[in-house]
N, C-alpha and C positions, 0 to 999 in steps of 0.2 A: 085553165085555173084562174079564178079573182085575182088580182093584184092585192095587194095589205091597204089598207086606207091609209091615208095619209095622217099623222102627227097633226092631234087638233090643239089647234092653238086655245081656245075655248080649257080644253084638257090640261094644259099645259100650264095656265096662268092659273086655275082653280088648285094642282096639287101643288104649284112653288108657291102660291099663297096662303095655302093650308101647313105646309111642311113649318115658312119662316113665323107662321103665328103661332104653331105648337112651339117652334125649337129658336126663341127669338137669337138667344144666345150664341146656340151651336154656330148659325148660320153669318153672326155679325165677325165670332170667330175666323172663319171661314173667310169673310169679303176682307177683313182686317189684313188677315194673314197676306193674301196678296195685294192688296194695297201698299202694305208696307213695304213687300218686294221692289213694286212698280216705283213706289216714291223715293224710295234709296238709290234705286238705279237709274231711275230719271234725273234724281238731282246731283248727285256724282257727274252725270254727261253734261246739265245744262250749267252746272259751275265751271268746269273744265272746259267745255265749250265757249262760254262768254268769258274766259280767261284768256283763252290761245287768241279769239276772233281780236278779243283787247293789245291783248301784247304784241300779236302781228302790225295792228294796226299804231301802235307806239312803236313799233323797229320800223315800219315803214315809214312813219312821219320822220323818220331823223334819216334813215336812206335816200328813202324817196326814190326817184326812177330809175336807180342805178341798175344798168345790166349787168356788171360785172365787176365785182371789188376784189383788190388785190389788199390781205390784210398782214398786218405783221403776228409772227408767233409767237409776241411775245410780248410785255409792255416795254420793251426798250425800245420797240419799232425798228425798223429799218431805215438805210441811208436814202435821205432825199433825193439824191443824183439818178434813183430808178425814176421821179416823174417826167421831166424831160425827155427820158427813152423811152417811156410808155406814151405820152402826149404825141412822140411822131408819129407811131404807126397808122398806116391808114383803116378807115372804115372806122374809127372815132370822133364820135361828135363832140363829147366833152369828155375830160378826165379834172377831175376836182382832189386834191390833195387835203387831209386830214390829220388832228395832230388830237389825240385823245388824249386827255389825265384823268385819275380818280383823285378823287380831292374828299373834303369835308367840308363843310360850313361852320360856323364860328360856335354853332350849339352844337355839333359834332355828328350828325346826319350826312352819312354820304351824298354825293353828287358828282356829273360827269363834265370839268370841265371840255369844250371841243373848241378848235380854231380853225377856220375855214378861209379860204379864199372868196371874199363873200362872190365876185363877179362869175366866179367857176364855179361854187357851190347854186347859184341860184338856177341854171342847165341842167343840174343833177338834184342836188337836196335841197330844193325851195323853201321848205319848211324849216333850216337852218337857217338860207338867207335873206327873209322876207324883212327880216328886223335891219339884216346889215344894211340890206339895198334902202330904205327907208333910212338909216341913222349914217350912210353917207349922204343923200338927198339933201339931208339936215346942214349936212357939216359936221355929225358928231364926232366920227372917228376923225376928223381930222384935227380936232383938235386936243383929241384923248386917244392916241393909239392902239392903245391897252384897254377900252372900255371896253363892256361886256353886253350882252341880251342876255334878259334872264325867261323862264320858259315859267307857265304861271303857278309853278309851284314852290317857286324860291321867291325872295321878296327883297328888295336892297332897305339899308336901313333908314332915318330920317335925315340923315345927308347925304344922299342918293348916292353911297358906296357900297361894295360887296367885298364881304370879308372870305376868304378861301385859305385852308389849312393842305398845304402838300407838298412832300418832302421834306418836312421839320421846318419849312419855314412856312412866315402868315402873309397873306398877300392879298392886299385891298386893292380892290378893282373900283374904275368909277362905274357905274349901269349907263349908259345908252337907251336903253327900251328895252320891251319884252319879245316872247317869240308865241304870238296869240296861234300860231299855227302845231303848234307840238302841243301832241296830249297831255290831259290830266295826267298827274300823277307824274309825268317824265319829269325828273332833276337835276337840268342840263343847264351850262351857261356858255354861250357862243363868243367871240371872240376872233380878231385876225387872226392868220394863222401863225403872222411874225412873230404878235405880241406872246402869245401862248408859246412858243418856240424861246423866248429870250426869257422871260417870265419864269416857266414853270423848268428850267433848265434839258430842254428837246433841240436847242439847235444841231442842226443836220440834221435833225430823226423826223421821221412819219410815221401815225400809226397804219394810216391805208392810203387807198384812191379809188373813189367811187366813179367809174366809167360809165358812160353813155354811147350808144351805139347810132353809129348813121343809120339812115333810113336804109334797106335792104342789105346792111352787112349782116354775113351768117357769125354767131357768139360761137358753134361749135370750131370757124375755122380763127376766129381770131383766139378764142383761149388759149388754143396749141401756140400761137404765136407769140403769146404773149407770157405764157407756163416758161418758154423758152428762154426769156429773157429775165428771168427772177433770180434775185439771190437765195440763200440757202433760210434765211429770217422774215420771206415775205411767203405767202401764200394764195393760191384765185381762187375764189368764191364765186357761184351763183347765187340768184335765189334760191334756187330750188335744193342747194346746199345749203342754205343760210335759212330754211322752213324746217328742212329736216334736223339740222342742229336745234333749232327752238323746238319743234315738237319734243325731241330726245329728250331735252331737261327731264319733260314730267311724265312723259308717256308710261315707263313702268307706274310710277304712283298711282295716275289714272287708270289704267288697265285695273290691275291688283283692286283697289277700290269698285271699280266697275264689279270686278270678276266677285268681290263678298258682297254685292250686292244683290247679285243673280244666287250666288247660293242664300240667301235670307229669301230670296222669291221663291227658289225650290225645297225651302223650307217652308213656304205656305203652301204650294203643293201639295205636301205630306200632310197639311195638316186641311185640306181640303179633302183629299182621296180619305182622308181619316172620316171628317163630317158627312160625307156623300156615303160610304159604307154602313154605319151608325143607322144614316138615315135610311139604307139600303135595309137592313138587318129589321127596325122596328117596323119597314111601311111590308115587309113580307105578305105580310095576311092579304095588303089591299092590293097591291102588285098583280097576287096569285089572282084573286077576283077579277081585278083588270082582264086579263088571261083569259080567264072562264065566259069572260060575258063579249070577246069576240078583239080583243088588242094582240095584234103579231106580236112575236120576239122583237123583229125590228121597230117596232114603234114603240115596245117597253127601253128596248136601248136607246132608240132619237130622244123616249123623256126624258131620262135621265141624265146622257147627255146635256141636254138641252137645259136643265137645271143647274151643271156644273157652267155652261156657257154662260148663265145670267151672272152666278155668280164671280165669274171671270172678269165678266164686263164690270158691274157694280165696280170688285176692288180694282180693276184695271183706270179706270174716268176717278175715282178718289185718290188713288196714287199719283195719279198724274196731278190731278189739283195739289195735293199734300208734295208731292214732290217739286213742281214750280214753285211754290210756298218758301218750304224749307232749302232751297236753292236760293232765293231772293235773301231769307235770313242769313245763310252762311256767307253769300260776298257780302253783305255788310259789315260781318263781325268778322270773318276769318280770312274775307279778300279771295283771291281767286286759285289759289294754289292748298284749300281746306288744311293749312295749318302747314303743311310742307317744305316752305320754305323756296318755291319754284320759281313764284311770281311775287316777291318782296313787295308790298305799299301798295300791289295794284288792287282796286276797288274797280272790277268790270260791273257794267249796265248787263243786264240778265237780256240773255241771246235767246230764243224758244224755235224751236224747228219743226213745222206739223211734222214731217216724215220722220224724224226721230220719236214725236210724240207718238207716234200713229203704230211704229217698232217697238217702244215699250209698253202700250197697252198691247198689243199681240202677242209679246211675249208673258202678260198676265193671262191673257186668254186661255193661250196655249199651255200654260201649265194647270190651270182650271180644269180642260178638258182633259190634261193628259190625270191628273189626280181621279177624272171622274170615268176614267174608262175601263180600269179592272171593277167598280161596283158596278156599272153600267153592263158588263158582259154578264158579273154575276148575276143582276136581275133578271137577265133575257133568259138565262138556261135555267133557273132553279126551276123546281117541276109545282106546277101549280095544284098538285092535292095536297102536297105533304105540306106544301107553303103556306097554304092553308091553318092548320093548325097549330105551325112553329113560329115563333118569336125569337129566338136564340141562335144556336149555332147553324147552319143550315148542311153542312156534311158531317161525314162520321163523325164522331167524338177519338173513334179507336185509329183514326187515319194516321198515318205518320206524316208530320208535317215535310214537305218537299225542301230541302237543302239545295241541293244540284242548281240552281237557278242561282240564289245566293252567291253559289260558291263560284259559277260564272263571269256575272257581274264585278267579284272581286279579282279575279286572276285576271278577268282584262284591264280591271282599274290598276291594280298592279304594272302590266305590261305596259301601259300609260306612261306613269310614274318612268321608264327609263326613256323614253320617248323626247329627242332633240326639241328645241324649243324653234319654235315657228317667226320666222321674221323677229328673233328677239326677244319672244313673249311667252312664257309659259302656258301655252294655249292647253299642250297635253297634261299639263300636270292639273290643270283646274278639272278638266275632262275625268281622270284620275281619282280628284278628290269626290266628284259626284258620282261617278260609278263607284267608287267603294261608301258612300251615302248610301246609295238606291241596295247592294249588297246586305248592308245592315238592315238596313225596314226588311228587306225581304227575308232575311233571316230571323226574325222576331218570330215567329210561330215556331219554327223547331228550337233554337233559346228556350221562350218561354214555357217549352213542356220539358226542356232538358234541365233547368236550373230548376221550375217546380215539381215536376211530379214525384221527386225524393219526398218531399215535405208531406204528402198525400199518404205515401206508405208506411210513415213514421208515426210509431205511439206518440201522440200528442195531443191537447184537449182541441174539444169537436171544431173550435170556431178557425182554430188554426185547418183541421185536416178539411174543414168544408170549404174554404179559402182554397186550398189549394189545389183541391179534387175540382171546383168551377174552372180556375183558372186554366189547367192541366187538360181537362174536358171542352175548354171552348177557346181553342188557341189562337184560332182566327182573329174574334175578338179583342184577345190580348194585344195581339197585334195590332188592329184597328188601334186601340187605344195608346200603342205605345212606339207607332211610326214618328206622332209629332212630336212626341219628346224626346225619341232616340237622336230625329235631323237635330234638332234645336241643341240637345244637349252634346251632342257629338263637335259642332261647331263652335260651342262655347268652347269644350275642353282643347278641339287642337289652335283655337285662336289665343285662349289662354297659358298653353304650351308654348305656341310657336314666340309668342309677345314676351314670357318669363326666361323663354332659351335666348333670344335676341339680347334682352337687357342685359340678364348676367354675362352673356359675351361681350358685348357692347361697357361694361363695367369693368371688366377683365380688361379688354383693349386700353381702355383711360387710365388703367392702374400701370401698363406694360410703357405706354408714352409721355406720360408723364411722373420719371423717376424725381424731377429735381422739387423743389419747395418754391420757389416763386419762378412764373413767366412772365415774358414780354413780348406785344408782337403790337410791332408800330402797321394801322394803319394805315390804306393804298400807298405802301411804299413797297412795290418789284421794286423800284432802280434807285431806293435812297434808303434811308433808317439810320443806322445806328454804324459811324465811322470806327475806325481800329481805335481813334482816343479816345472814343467815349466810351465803346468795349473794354479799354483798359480801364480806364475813371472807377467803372463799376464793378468790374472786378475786383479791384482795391478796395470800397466801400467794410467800409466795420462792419462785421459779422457777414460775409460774404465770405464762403469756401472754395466757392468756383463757378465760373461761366461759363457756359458752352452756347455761343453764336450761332444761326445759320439764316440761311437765306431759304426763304417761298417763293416763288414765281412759278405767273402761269406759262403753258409753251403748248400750242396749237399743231398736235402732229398729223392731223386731216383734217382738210376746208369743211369735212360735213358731217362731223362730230365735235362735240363737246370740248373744251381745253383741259389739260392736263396739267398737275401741278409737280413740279420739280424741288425738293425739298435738300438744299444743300445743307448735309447735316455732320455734328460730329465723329467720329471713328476714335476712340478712345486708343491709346499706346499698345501696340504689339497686337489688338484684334483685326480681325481680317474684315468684319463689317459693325455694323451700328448695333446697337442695342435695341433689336425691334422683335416682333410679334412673328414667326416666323412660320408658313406654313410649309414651301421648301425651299431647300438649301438653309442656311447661306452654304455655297461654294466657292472656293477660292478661283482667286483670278489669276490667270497665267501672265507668266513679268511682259509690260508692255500694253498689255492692255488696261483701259479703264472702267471699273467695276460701276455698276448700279441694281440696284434690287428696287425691284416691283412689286407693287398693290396686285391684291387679288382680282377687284374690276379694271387694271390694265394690262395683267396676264389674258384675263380671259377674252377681253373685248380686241384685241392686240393679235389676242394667240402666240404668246410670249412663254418661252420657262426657261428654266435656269440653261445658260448655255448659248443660249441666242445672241444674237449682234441687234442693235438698233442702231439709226442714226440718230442724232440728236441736233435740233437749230442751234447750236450757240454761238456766241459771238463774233456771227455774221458768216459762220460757216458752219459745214456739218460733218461734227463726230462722231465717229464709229464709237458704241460702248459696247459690253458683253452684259449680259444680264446675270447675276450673280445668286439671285433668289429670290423668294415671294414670300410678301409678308403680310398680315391681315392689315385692312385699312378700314374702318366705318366713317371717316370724315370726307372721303373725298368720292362719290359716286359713279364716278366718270374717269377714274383712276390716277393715280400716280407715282413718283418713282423719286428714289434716293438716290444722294452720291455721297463720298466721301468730299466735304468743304476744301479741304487740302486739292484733291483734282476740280473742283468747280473754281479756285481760286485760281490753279496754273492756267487751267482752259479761256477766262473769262476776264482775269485782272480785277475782279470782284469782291473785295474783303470785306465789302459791308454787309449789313446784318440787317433784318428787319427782325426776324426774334431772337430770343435770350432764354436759356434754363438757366436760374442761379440758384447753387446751391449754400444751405447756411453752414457755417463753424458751426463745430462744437460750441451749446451755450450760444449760441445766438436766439434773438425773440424775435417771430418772424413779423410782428408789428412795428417792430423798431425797423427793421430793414427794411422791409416793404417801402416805410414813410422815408428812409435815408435814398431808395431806387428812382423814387419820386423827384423827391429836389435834385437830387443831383442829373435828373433831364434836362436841356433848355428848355424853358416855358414852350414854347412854338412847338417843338416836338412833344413835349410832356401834353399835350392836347389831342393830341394823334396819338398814342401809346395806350395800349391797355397791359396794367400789372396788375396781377393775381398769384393767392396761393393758388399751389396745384388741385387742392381741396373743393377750394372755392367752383374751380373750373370746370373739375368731375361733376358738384351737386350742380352746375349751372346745365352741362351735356344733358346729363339725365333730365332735366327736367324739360330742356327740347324735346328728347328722346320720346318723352310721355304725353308732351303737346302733342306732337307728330302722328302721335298714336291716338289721340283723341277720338277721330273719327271712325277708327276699328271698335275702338271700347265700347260707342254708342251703337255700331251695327252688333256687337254680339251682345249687350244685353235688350236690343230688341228683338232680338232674335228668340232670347232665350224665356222674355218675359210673352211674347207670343207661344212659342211651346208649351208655356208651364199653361198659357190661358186654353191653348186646345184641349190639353192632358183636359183640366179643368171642366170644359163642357162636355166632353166624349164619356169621360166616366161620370157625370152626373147623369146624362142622359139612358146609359147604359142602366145604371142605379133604379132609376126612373122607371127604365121597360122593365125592369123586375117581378113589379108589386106582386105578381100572382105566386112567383117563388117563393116569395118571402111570406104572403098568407099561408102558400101549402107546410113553412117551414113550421110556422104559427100554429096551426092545426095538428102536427106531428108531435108536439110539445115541445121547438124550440124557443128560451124567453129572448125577449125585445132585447136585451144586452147581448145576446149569442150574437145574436144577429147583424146586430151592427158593430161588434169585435169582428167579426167575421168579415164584415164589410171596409173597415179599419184594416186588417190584416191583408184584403185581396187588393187596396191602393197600395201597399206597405211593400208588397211581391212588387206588385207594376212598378212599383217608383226604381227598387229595390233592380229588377231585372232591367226596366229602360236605363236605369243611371251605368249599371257593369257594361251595357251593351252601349251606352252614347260614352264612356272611358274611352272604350277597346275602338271605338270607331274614330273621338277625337286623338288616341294617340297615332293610331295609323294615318288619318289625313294631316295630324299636325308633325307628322313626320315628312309627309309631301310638298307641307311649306317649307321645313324646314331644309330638306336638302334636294329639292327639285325649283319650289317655285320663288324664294326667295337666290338662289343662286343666280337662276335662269333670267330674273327680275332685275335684280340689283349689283351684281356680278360678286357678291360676298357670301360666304361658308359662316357657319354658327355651330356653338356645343347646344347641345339637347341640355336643358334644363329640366327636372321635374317641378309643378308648383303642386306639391302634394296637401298643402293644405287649400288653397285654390279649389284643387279634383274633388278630395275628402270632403268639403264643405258643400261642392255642387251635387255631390251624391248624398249626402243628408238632408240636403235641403227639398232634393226633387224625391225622396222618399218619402219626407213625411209631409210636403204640400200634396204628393199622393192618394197620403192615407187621410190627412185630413179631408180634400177634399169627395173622398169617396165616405167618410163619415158622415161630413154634413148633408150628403144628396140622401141617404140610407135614413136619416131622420126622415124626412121629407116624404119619402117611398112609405115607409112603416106608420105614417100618421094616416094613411085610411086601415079600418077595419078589417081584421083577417078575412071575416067570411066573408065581405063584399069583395076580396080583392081574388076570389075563386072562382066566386059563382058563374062566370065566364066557362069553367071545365064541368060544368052541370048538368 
């Protein structure tokens, strides 16, 4: 037997330049649709990529070679007398002692004051003491104990001092020099470690000690050694602890971002497998001929094929350009963390990786070819007599469209959906939402005969029943035309869902925390704020009802996770816990012990519920607490936990405050107060403080809330503005292959207005069935964000929201940009001549 001839290239480049000259539209559609995939999710990787490679490279410039840090849990730091016993042990080359503040600047911009030992810091973190070892060389420090380096993005003023805000008092430093070796963007001022120790009030305390290891000491034998010798408020770090905690920041955000990026790619997919069928359906006639005059199946399926491959490559190499592009614009405007809040003021240098580049045009490829391989099967089996004379449906009319597949697709997408999350990431649930995607297109042929064919056997005038007898008759079709608007619309709706259930819970939350009428929360002050007299002072204040105190501090309860914040809060008289948002418990606490209630992302990251014991670092030792319930938290990501203020005072000897709820008298005007909470601060601290109605605070959240969100908004109505453009070219095109139906309709004695009512009425079904079918799909996926992959993601629970005028508005809209745009193609088609548009069946 002959072997098949090979796929002529000759062949190949004559019908995909025949195809995109007939169909210029369809086919720019088509390259579009994955471009945009390709550029979305290239640029999400290469933002986040040139962020991480930035901020690595900023935590490294201030470590610098440290093998192993020992840090405190807390900003109180721990007692100094630990570096002396750390500094003996052997197999250490250097240990360098570290005293951290957060501070402000005089215009009110945070920054990290540090104090170093410059001679021990230059062995470990040169890049801290490159300025010291130079400004003793000088003579500086010795004649200004207290002077500072500042790093090049703070600036001293015209007589060469540095103003610094921390702990309610101001404290001008003289500068020394700068610190040319620490990156852009870091805003750090170096300093003795004395001065900084006497200064910012830390004597005794440290915040760490950046260790250096001798040449051939093993770090797994010394950490045990050294784990051994820590108090209950210090904790050892690696790197490789201290990467994994920075990646954690952002990694869900990046992920999630990633992951709607890939679904808007396999929403060009659908809307390729849509163009490729279309084009499959009209080129029938010439297919069959191919056929006839001596082309195998297999080489009618490599062209085809080979057609979706071009068009893979095209949007795959302009995605990638658009995506570097739009990557390079978002770190200029939105910094490296796309609006999130991860990577604060950092402006990273755009990073480009071939091999990643080289990954996401493959994955444009690859769904190119996978959209083109059920038309491509279809061309190879249709039978080339019948193909011959049909233009249209190419099986039964009377077939029942196949269900069973659909219904597959969905029950495993389902099964998905309860499926553990993978290293932390929702991997199954994204998995989930695209199988029950692929579920809906595939169900779109049995749909569109099941919601239309009522319409066909109902008394109703001709344009309606002949509308619905086509559609009903050629479901295939239907389908073709209403995959890329079901993906597209499906994804707006559960992105739409999942964004409006978020809010309004997120809104609810602000309404549950903050009960009182004005706050106060003195910044970078864990271990200073507001003393018991001045708590009192404002308490008293005219029109003031009542104050309730407490304290925020962070507390580090794994070296390679994120910090946790400790919220010493009120407990009102005769209640058993606080006034908070509660998912379970509260429980009461059995006498003797002491009670705390947990955030929902430190229950779950923790594996915490009500009942459980934890220990806790505080003041210098570690207490056993019980866990008492779990309550919703959206401000805190990485979790945290309540106490009663009454136990965090006995525990800690801590009565001061960094924030305040004050509530007003009867008759009080909360402008008045507000300005009387004001003055009545010391200047020094009223600098460092931010007062706010409660009002104020809620429209301030929400409106981060919506930044944050910015970059979903733009991915789904790209997404969705691409669907509405395929719907767009697929049903004109389809319009278009008509003309002879619509001459035979002509000839039968239907007029030009039947016609194109009828044509009006068949977008009006399509719009009409994609919009019920991209509902029912957006609520089922946006049920997957809502209680699988935002859970799995961000460690917090949300109420389902409906935004019914949102849905109602997306389904009127894609019904009648349906019907419109299958009216203005039906002009078009009906402006040639009845009889010329027959004489083909002659």
């Amino acid at each position: 037997m002959a072997a098949d001839p090979p796929l002529s290239g000759t062949l190949l480049g004559w019908m995909v330049r025949g195809e995109w000259r007939a169909h210029p539209v369809r086919t720019l559609v088509a390259v579009l649709a994955i471009a945009v995939g390709v550029a979305l999710g290239f640029a999400v990787h290469l933002v986040n990529r040139s962020a991480l490679v930035e901020f690595d490279a900023a935590v490294r410039s201030v470590s610098g070679a440290a093998d192993l840090r020992i840090e405190a849990v807390s900003a109180a730091g721990f007692d100094e007398s630990l570096f002396p016993i750390v500094a003996r042990l052997p197999g250490l080359a250097a240990v360098s002692p570290v005293v951290e503040v957060s501070a402000r600047t005089a215009d009110g911009r945070s920054l990290t004051v540090i104090g170093v030992d410059p001679l021990r810091a230059a062995r470990v973190t040169p890049a801290l003491a490159a300025g010291s070892g130079a400004g003793f060389a000088a003579g500086g420090p010795l004649a200004a104990e207290d002077a500072v380096w500042l790093s090049p993005a703070l600036r001293p003023t015209a007589d060469g001092a540095f103003t610094v805000l921390a702990g309610g008092k101001r404290i001008v430093l003289p500068v020394a020099g700068g610190l040319p070796s620490v990156e852009a963007g870091r805003r750090i001022a170096v300093a003795d470690i004395a001065a900084v120790q006497q200064r910012f009030d830390r004597l005794g305390r440290l915040t760490r000690l950046d260790i250096g290891l001798a040449p051939g000491a093993r770090p797994e034998a010394l950490a045990e050694d050294i784990a051994a010798l820590l108090p209950a408020d210090a904790r050892l770090s690696t790197p490789e602890a201290e990467s994994r905690r920075t990646g954690d920041l952002s990694r869900a955000y990046r992920v999630n971002l990633g992951m709607l990026a890939m679904v808007a790619l396999l929403t060009g997919g659908f809307l390729v497998f849509s163009a490729q069928s279309l084009s499959i359906a009209r080129r029938r006639a010439a297919f069959a001929l191919l056929r006839v005059l001596g082309l195998p199946r297999k080489g009618l399926f490599l062209q085809v094929l080979a057609e979706g491959a071009v068009l893979g490559l095209l949007g795959a190499l302009t995605g990638l350009a658009a995506g570097a592009g739009l990557a390079w614009s978002v770190l200029g405007l939105l910094g490296g963390d796309l609006g999130g809040g991860y990577f604060s003021g950092s402006r990273p240098v755009l990073d480009i990786s071939p091999g990643w580049a080289a990954i996401h045009a493959g994955l444009g490829l690859a769904v190119a070819l996978a959209g083109s391989l059920l038309p491509a099967l279809e061309a190879a089996r249709a039978a080339p007599a019948l193909a011959l004379k049909s233009a249209g449906q190419s099986g039964d009319p009377r077939r029942r469209p196949a269900l069973l597949p659909a219904l597959a697709l969905g029950l495993v997408g389902l099964a998905f959906a309860f499926a553990p999350p993978v290293a932390g990431l929702p991997l199954f649930g994204y998995l989930s939402i695209a199988l029950i995607l692929a579920a809906g297109v595939a169900a779109m042929p049995w749909l569109a005969r099941l919601l239309i064919a009522p319409l066909a056997r109902m008394e109703a005038p001709v344009p309606v029943r002949l509308a619905a007898a086509r559609l009903a008759g050629a479901p295939d079709q239907a389908a073709v035309a209403l995959c890329g608007l079901v993906a597209s619309a499906g994804l707006m709706a559960a992105m739409g869902l999942m964004v409006a259930s978020f809010r309004g819970s997120v809104d609810d939350w602000l309404g549950a925390i903050l009960p009182a009428d004005i706050y106060l929360r003195v910044a970078e002050a864990e271990t200073s704020g507001l003393d018991t007299g001045l708590q009192a002072r404002l308490a008293a204040l005219p029109g003031v009802g009542g104050l309730e105190a407490r304290r925020s501090l962070t507390l580090r309860l794994a070296a390679d996770r994120p910090s946790v914040v400790l919220l010493a809060v009120p407990v009102p008289g005769g209640a058993a816990a606080p006034d908070l948002p509660w998912r379970r418990g509260p429980v009461p606490a059995a006498p003797g012990e002491t009670p705390v209630w947990v955030s929902e992302p430190l229950s779950r990251l923790y594996d915490l519920a009500p009942g459980d014991t934890l220990d806790l670092p505080l003041a210098g030792g570690r207490t056993p607490v019980r866990v008492a319930g779990v309550w919703r938290d959206y401000g805190r990501q990485f979790g945290a936990l309540a106490m009663d203020r009454r136990d965090y005072v006995r525990l800690t000897g801590d009565a001061g405050a960094n924030e305040a709820g004050l509530t007003l008298a009867p008759g009080a005007r909360l402008p008045e107060v507000l300005q009387g909470v004001r003055a009545a601060l010391p200047p020094d601290l009223a600098a460092q403080t931010e007062a706010a109605p409660a009002g104020e605070i809620r429209r301030a959240a929400l409106r981060i809330f919506d930044r944050s969100f910015a970059v979903t908004y733009a991915l789904e109505a790209v997404a969705i503005l691409v669907g509405v453009a395929g719907v767009a070219a697929t049903v004109s095109a389809q319009t278009l292959a008509r003309r002879r139906e619509f001459g035979m309709l002509r000839h039968v004695g239907a007029s030009r207005g039947q016609i194109l009512a009828m044509l009006a009425l068949e977008g009006a079904f399509l719009g009409a069935v994609g919009a019920v079918a991209g509902l029912a799909l957006g609520a089922a996926m946006g049920q997957v964000l809502i209680q699988v992959v935002n859970p799995q993601s961000f460690n917090w629970t949300m109420d389902t929201r409906w935004p019914l005028g949102l849905l109602g508005g997306l389904a009127l809209a894609l019904t009648l940009a349906s019907s419109l745009t299958a009216l203005l193609a039906g002009r078009s088609a009906l402006s040639a001549d009845a009889v010329r548009a027959v004489r083909e069946d002659w």
